[in-house]
C-alpha positions as CSV (number, residue, x, y, z in Angstrom):
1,X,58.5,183.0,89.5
2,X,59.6,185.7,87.1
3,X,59.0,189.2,89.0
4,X,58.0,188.2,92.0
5,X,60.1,188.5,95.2
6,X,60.3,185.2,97.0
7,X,62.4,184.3,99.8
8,X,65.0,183.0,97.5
9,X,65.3,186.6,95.7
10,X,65.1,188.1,99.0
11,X,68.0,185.9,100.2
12,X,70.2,186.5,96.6
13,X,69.8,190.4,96.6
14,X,71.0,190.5,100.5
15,X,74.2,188.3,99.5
16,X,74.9,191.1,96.5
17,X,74.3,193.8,98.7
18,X,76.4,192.8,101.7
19,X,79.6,191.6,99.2
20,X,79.1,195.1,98.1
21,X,79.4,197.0,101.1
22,X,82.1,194.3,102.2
23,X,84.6,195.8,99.4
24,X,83.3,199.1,99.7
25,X,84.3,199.2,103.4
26,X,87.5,197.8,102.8
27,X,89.1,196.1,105.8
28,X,89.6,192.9,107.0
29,X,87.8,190.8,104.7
30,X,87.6,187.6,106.7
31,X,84.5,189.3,108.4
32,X,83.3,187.6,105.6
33,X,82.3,185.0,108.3
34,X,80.1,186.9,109.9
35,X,77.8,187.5,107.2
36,X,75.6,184.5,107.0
37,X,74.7,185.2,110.8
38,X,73.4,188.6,109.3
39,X,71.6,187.0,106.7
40,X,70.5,184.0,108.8
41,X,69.7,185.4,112.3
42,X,68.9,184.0,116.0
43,X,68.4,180.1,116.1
44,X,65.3,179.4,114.7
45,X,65.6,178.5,110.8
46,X,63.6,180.7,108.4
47,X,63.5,178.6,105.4
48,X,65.0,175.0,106.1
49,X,65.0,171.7,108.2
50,X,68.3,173.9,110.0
51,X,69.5,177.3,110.8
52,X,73.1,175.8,110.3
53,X,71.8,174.3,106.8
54,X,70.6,177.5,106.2
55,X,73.6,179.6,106.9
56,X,76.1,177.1,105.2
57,X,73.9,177.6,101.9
58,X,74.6,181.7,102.9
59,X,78.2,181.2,102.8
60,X,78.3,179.1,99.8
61,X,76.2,182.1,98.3
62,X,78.7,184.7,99.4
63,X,81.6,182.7,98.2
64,X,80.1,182.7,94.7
65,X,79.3,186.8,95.2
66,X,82.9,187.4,95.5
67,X,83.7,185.5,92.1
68,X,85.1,182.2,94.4
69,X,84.1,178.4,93.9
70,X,82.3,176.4,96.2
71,X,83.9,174.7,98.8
72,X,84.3,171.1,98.6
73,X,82.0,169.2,100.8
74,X,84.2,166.3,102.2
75,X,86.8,168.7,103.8
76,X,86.9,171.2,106.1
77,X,87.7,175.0,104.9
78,X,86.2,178.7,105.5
79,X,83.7,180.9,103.9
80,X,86.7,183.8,103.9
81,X,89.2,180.7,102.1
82,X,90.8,183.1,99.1
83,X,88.7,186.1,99.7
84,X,91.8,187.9,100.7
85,X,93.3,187.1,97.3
86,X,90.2,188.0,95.6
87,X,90.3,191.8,96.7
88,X,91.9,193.0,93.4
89,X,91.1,195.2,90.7
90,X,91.1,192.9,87.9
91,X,88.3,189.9,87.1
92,X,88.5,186.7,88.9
93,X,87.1,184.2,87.2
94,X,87.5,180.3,87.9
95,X,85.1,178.0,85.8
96,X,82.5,176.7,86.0
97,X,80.1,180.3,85.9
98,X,77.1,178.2,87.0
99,X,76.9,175.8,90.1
100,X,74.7,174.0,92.3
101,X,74.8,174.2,95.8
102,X,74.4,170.5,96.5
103,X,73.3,170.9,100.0
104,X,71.0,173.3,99.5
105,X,69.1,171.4,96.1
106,X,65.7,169.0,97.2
107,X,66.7,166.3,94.8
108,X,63.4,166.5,92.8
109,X,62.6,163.6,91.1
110,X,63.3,163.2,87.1
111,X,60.7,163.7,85.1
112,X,57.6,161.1,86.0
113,X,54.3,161.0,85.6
114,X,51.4,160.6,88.3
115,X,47.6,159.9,88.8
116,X,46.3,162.1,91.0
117,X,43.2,162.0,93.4
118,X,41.2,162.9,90.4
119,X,40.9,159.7,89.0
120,X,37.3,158.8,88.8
121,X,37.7,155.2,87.6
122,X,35.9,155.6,84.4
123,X,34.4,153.1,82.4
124,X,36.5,154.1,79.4
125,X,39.7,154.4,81.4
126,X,41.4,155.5,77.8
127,X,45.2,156.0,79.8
128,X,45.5,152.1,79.4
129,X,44.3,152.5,76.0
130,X,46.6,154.9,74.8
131,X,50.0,153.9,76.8
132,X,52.1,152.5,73.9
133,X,54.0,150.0,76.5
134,X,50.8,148.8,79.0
135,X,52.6,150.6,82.0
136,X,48.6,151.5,82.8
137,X,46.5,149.9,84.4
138,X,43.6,149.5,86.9
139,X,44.4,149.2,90.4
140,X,41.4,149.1,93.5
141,X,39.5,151.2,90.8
142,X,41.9,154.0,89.6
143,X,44.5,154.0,87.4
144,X,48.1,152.8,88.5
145,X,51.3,154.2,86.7
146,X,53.9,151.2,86.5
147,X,57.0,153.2,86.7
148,X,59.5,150.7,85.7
149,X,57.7,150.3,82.3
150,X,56.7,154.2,81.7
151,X,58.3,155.8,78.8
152,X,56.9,159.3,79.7
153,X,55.4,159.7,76.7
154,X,52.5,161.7,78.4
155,X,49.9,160.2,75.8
156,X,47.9,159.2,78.9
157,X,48.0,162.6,80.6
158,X,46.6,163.7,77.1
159,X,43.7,161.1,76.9
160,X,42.1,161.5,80.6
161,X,39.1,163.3,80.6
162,X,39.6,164.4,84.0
163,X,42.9,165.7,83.4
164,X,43.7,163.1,86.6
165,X,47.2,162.1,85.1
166,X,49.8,165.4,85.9
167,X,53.5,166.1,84.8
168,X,56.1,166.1,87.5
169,X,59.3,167.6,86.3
170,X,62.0,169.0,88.1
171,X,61.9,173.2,87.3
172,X,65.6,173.5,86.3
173,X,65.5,170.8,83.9
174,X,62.5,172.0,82.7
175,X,63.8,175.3,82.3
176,X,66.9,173.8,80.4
177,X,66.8,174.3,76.3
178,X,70.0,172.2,76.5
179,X,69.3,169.4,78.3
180,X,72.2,170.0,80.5
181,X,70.8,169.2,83.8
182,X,71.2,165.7,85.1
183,X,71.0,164.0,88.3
184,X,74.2,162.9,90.9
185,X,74.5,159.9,92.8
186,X,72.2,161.1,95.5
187,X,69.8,162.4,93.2
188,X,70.8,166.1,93.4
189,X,71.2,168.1,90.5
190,X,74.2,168.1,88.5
191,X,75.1,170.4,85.1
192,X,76.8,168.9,82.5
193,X,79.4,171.4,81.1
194,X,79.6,169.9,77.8
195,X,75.9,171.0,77.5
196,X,75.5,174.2,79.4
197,X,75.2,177.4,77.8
198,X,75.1,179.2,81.0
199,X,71.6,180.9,79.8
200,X,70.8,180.9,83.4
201,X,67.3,179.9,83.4
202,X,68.7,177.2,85.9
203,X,68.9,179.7,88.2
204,X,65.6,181.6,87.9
205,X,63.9,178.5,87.6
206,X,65.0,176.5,90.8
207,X,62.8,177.2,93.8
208,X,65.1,176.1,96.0
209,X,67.7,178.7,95.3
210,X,70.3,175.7,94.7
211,X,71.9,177.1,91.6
212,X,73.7,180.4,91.3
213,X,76.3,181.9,89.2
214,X,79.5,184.2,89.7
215,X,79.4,187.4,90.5
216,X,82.4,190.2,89.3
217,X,81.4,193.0,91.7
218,X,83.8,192.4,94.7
219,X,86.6,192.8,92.4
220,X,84.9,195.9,89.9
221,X,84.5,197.6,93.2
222,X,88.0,197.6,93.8
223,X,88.8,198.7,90.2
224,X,86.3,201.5,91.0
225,X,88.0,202.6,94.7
226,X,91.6,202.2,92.9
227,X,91.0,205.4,91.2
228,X,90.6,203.9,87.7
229,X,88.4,205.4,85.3
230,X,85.2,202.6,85.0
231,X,82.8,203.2,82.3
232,X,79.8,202.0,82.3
233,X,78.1,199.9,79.2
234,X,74.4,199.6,79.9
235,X,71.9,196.6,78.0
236,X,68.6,198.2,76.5
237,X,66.9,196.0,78.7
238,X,68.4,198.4,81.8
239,X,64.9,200.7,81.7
240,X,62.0,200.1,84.0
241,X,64.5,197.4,85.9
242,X,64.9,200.1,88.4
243,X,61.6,201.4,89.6
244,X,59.0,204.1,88.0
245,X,61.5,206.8,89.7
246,X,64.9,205.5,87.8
247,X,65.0,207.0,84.3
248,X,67.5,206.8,82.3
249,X,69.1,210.4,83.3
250,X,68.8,209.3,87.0
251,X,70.4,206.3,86.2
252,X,73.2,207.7,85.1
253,X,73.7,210.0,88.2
254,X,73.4,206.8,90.0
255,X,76.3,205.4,88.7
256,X,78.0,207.9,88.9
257,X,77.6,208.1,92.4
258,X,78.9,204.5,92.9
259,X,82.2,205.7,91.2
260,X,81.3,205.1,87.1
261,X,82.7,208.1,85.4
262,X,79.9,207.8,82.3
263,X,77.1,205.9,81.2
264,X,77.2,204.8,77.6
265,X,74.3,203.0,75.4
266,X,74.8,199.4,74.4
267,X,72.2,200.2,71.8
268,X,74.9,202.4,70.0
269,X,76.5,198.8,69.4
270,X,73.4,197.3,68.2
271,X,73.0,200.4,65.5
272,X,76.1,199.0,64.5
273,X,75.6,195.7,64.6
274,X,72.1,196.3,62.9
275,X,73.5,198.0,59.7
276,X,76.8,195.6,59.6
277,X,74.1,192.6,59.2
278,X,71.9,194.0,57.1
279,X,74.7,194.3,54.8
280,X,75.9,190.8,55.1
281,X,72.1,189.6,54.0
282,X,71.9,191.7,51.2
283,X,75.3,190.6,49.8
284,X,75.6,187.1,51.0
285,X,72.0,185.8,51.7
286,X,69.7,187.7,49.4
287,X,72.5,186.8,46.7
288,X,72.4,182.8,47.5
289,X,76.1,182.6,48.5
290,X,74.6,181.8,52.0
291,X,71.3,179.8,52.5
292,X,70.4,182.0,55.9
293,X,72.0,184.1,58.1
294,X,71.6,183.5,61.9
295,X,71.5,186.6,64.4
296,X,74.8,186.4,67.0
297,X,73.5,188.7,69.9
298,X,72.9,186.6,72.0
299,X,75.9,184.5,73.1
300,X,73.6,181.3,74.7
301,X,71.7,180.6,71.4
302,X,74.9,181.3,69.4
303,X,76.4,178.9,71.4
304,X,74.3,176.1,71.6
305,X,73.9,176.8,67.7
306,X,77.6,176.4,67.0
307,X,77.6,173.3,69.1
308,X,74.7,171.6,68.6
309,X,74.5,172.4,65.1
310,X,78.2,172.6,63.8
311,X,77.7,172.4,59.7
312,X,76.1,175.1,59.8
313,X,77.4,177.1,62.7
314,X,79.2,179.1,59.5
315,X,76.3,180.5,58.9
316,X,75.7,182.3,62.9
317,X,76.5,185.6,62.0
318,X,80.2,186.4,63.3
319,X,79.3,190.3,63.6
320,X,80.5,191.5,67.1
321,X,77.8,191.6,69.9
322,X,76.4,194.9,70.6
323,X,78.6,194.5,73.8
324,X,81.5,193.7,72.1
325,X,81.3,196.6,69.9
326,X,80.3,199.5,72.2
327,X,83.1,198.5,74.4
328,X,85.5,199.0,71.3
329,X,83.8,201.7,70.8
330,X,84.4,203.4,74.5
331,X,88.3,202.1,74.1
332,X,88.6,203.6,70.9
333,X,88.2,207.1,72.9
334,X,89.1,206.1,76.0
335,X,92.0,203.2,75.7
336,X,92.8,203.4,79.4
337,X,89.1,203.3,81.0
338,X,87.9,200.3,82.1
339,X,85.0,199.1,80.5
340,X,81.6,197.3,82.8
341,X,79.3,195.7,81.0
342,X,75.6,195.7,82.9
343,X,73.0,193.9,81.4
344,X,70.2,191.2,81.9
345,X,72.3,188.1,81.1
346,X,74.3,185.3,83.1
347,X,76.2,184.0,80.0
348,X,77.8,187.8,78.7
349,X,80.4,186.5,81.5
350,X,81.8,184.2,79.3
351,X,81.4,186.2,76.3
352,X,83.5,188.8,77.7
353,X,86.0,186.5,78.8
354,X,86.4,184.2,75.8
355,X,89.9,184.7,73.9
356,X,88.6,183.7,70.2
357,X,87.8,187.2,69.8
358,X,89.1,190.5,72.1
359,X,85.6,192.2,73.6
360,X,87.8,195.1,75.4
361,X,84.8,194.2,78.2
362,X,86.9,194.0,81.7
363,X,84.0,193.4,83.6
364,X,80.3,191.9,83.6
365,X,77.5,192.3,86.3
366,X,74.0,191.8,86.1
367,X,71.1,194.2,86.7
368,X,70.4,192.2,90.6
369,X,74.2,192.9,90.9
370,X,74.1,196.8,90.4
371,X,71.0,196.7,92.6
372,X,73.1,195.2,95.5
373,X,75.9,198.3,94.8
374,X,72.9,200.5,95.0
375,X,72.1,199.2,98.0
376,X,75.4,199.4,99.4
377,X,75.8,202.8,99.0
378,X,72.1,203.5,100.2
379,X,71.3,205.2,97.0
380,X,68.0,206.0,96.1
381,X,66.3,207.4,92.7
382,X,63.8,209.5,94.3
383,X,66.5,211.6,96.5
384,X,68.3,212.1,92.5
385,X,67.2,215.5,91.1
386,X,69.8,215.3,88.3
387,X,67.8,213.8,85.2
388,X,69.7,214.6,82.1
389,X,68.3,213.2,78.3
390,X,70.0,210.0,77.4
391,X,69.8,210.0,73.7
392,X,73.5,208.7,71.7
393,X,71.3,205.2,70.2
394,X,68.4,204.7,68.0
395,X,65.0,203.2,68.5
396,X,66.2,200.1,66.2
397,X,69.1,199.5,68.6
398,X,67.2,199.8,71.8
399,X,64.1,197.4,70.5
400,X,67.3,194.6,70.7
401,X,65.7,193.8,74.7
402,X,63.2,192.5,72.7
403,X,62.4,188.9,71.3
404,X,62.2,190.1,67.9
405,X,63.6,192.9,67.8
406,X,66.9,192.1,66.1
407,X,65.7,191.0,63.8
408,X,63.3,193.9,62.6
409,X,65.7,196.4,63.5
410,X,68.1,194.2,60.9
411,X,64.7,194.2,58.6
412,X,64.9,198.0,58.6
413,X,68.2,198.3,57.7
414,X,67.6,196.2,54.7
415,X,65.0,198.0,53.6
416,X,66.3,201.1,53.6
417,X,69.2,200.5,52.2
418,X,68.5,197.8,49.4
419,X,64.8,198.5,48.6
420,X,64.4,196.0,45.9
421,X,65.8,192.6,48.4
422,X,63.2,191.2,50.4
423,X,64.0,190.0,53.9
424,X,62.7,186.6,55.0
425,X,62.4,186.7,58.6
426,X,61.9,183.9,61.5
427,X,63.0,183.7,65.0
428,X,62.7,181.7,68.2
429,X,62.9,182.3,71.9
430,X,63.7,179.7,75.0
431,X,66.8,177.4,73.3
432,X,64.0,174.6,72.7
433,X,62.3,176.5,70.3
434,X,65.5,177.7,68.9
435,X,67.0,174.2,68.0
436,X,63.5,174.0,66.4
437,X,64.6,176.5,64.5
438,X,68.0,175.2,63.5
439,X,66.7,172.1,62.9
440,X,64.3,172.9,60.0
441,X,67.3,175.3,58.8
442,X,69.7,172.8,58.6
443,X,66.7,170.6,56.4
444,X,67.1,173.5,53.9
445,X,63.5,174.7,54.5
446,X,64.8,178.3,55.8
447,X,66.5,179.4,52.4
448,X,67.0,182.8,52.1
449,X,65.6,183.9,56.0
450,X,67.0,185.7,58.9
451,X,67.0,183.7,61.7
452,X,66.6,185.5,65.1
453,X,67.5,183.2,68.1
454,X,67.1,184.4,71.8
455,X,67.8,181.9,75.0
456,X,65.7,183.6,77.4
457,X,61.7,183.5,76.3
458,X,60.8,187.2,76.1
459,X,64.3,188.2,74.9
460,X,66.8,190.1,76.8
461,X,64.2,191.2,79.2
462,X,63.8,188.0,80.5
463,X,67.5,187.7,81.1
464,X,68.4,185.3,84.7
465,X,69.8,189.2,85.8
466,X,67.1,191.1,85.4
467,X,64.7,192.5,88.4
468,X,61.5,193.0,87.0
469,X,58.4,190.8,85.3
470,X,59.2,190.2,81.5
471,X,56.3,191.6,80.4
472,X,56.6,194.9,82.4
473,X,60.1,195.1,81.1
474,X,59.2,195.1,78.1
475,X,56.2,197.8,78.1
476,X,59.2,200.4,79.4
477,X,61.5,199.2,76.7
478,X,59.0,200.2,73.9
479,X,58.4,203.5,76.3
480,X,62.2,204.3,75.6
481,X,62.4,203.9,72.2
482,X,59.4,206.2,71.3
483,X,61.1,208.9,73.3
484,X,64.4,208.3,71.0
485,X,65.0,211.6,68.6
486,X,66.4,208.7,65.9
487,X,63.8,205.8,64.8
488,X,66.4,204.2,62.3
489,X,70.1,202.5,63.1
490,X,71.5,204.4,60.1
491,X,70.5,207.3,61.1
492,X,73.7,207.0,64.2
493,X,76.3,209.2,63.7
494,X,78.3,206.2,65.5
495,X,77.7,203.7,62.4
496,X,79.1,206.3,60.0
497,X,82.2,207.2,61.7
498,X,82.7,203.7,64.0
499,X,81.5,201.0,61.9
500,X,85.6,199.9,61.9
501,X,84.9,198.8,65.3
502,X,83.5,195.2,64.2
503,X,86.7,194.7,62.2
């Protein structure tokens, strides 16, 4: 469903939007209530069994938008309960980051599998053949599933000619690298903490529009109207997420016109970032003091590598995200500005908030966020004639969005600067693949490599914030590194002088 506007991205784009314009009006903020009767009009439902089902799952939505939790579903309480409290100019955050709206999820089933109509009852019937445990076998003519005795092994589905045998599995558990989605009493989805990453593919995935994270642009918005200088940090994945008419240059206008006062590269960070690591490989991997070193931009996969993996979780490279670093960076110069991360991913939420190391980021939103703010303030790229050259990073640092691009821009840097070490490169996207990965690592069979892990299959681009199709996303990230006067990360200006910034 990546890319293509279905009533559930319809329906999360409106809730971003209205919270928007709710802060930016200022007010009385239990209007709040009245909301889901925008959202959800007149009395016959648009989506569900119930327009009151409908407009409950609205206000849960909304609750989330302004950075609330949900509300609890065995006692009485209002959409506007805290919202009042929540009108400040500093994050709110209250764990967890990722929820389900349990009245609003279908209960799919677990995974099963099914015969379908297709069954012709051959002679060979190899699904009963195959099926390690018997659960197969012929019933009226066609094959029956015993469902009690199925180990969903899928050797049967593999066997039928006819392809008759299908894969049922519920789409946010599928999505899940982690494994973290499980079931509740009633069958309803259910994420369990100790697993989740908060990669967001949950989120993306479910066509229900169940699951939905916290949002932080009620409260930036206020930071922005409290006269505050906000700077705005913006992913490499940001181009092409707007439209053909938002370049770069407009895009800075634009935020400028929501109240940032400056734009600034995350890229610079990954120039950083980029050099920093290919100095740890030629001095610690290259050398043999360290069997691999493991890429760390991308909070999810370092994350589930750390956990999942902990003997060798010393080996996740403990450089500072490019995030991290640019916002040092912006402080460095600007110590009293506060500093908005926008970007692609769900999980740089938590990776801004975490207190093992200071990211100096006071605020995260997503690309969908800004687009609600845009809306808000009824800005539109085509009516911006100011379209000024945005050129402080490299191509190395923008190619980051990528999958892969870490780790060639690393690759570079290596080469370049120690000519005679050879770089050993593999890499993974989607957290499946990843642990992959990890595990044939952790077997020693990776000796010498740079590992590249991304959470989100496609890279950045395919981040649970972003707007547009993957692919699409990726064809304008290339774009805007060709247009880049610097190719190579050490060609910055900012590694020279700012490389103290990961210390």
């Amino acid at each position: 469903m990546r890319g293509i506007y279905t009533n559930v991205t319809k329906i999360r784009r409106r809730v971003f939007a209205e919270i928007a314009k709710l802060a930016y009006e200022g007010g009385d903020y239990t209007r709040i209530e009245e909301i889901p009767y925008k959202i959800v009009t007149g009395e016959i439902p648009q989506y569900r069994d119930s327009v009151f089902r409908e407009r409950a799952i609205a206000g849960e939505r909304l609750r989330l938008a302004v950075g609330l939790p949900l509300r609890p579903l065995d006692q009485p309480a209002p959409v506007a309960d805290g919202v009042v409290e929540s009108a400040i100019a500093k994050k709110v955050y209250d764990p967890p980051l990722v929820n389900v709206i349990k009245f609003a999820c279908n209960a799919c089933q677990e995974t099963q599998y099914y015969v379908t109509d297709n069954c012709r009852g051959c002679l060979a019937h190899p699904c009963t053949v195959v099926c390690p445990v018997k659960a197969i076998s012929i019933v009226n003519g066609k094959s029956f599933i015993d469902k009690s005795k199925c180990i969903k092994c899928g050797r049967c589905a593999e066997a039928c000619p006819y392809n008759a045998i299908v894969k049922f599995e519920r789409p946010c558990a599928a999505a899940c690298g982690v494994d973290a989605i499980e079931s509740d009493e009633l069958g309803r989805a259910s994420i369990n903490y100790d697993k989740c990453v908060s990669c967001g593919m949950c989120i993306v995935n479910c066509p229900f529009g169940a699951i939905a994270d916290k949002s932080q642009i009620f409260q930036l918005i206020h930071a922005i109207k409290s006269g505050d200088k906000v700077i705005a940090e913006v992913a490499p994945a940001f181009t092409g997420q707007f439209g053909p008419l938002a370049t770069p240059g407009k895009m800075k206008e634009a935020l400028k016109q929501l109240g940032f006062s400056d734009m600034v590269e995350v890229a610079i960070g990954a120039d950083i970032g980029a050099v920093a690591e290919a100095h740890h490989y030629a001095h610690k991997v290259a050398t043999g003091e360290e069997p691999f070193l493991a890429t760390s931009c991308c909070p999810s996969w370092s994350v589930m590598a750390k956990t999942t993996f902990p003997e060798i979780a010393q080996y996740v490279s403990n450089a500072l995200t490019p995030m991290v670093a640019t916002a040092r960076l912006i402080k460095k110069k600007e110590p009293n500005a506060r500093v908005v991360f926008i970007g692609p991913c769900a999980s740089k939420k938590l990776e801004a908030s975490r207190r093992t190391v200071r990211s100096d980021v006071d605020f995260v939103i997503t690309f969908e966020e800004l687009m609600g703010m845009f809306v808000a303030k009824g800005i539109e790229f085509g009516d911006i004639e100011v379209d000024e050259k945005i050129d402080d990073a490299t191509a190395d640092g923008r190619g980051y969005a990528v999958s892969g691009g870490v780790a060639e821009a690393i690759k570079k840097q290596v080469n370049k600067l120690y000519p005679d070490v050879e770089v050993k490169v593999d890499r993974a996207e989607g957290l499946k693949n990843c642990k992959k990965m990890l595990m044939i690592a952790k077997a020693g069979k990776r000796q010498g490599y740079l590992l590249e892990g991304m959470a989100c299959p496609g890279g950045c681009v395919a981040g649970a914030g972003t707007i547009v199709q993957p692919v699409k996303a990726a064809a304008a990230v290339k774009s805007f590194q060709k247009e880049a006067d610097m190719q190579n990360a050490y060609e910055s200006e900012y590694v020279e002088k700012y490389m103290d910034v990961l210390d």
